[in-house]
C-alpha positions in Angstrom: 1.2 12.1 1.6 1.7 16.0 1.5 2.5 17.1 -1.9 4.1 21.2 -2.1 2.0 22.5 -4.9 3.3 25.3 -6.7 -0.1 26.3 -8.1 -4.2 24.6 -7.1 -6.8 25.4 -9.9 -10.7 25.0 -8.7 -12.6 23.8 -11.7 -15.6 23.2 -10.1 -18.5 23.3 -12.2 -16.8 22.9 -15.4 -17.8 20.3 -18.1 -15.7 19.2 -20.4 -13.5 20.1 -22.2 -12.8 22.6 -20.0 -11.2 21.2 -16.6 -8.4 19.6 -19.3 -7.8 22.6 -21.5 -7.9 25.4 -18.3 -5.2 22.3 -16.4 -3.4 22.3 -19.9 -2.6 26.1 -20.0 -2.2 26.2 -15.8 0.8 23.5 -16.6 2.3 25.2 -19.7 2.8 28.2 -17.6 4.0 26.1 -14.7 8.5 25.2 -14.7 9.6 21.3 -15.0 8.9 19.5 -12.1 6.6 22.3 -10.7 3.1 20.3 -9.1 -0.9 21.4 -10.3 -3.2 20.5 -7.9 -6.9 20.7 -10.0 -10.2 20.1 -8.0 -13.0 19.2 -10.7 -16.6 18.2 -10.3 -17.3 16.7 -13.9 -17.0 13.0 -13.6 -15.6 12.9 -17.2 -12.4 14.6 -16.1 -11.2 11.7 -14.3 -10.9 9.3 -17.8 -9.8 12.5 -19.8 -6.7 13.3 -17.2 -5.5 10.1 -17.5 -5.4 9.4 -20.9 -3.6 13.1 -21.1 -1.1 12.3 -18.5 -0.2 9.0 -20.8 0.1 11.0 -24.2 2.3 13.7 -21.9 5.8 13.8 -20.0 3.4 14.8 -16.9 2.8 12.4 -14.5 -0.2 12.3 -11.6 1.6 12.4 -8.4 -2.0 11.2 -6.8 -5.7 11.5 -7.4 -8.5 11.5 -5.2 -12.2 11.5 -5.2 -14.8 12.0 -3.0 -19.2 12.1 -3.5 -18.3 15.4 -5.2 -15.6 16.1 -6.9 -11.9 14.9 -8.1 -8.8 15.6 -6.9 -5.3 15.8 -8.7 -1.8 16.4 -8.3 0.4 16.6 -11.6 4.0 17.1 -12.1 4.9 19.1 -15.0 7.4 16.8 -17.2 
């Protein structure tokens, strides 16, 4: 599947909270329907963009993850 993305943010090396607050203001900047594609390494990411995709109107087009680091595409609601 080959997603356009409007804008790709490399968090690698962040802990959290910091891959989901740096993807928060990357997608408040971003128009409706616009897609964020964020690379992170911290394996806490992964629960943490989920649950804020739930409590959102943005939605995770896919995800991805390989021995080191995660992989997502959301579309701003």
């Amino acid at each position: 599947m080959e997603l356009k993305v409007d804008q790709e943010l490399d968090l690698s090396g962040l802990e959290c909270p910091l891959p989901l607050l740096k993807a928060k203001l990357a997608l408040n900047k971003l128009k409706s329907q616009q897609i964020l594609k964020v690379v992170a390494t911290d394996p806490g990411s992964e629960k943490d963009f989920h649950l804020f995709v739930q409590q959102s109107n943005h939605q995770i087009l896919d995800f991805q993850k390989n021995d080191t680091a995660y992989f997502y595409w959301i579309r701003k609601g």
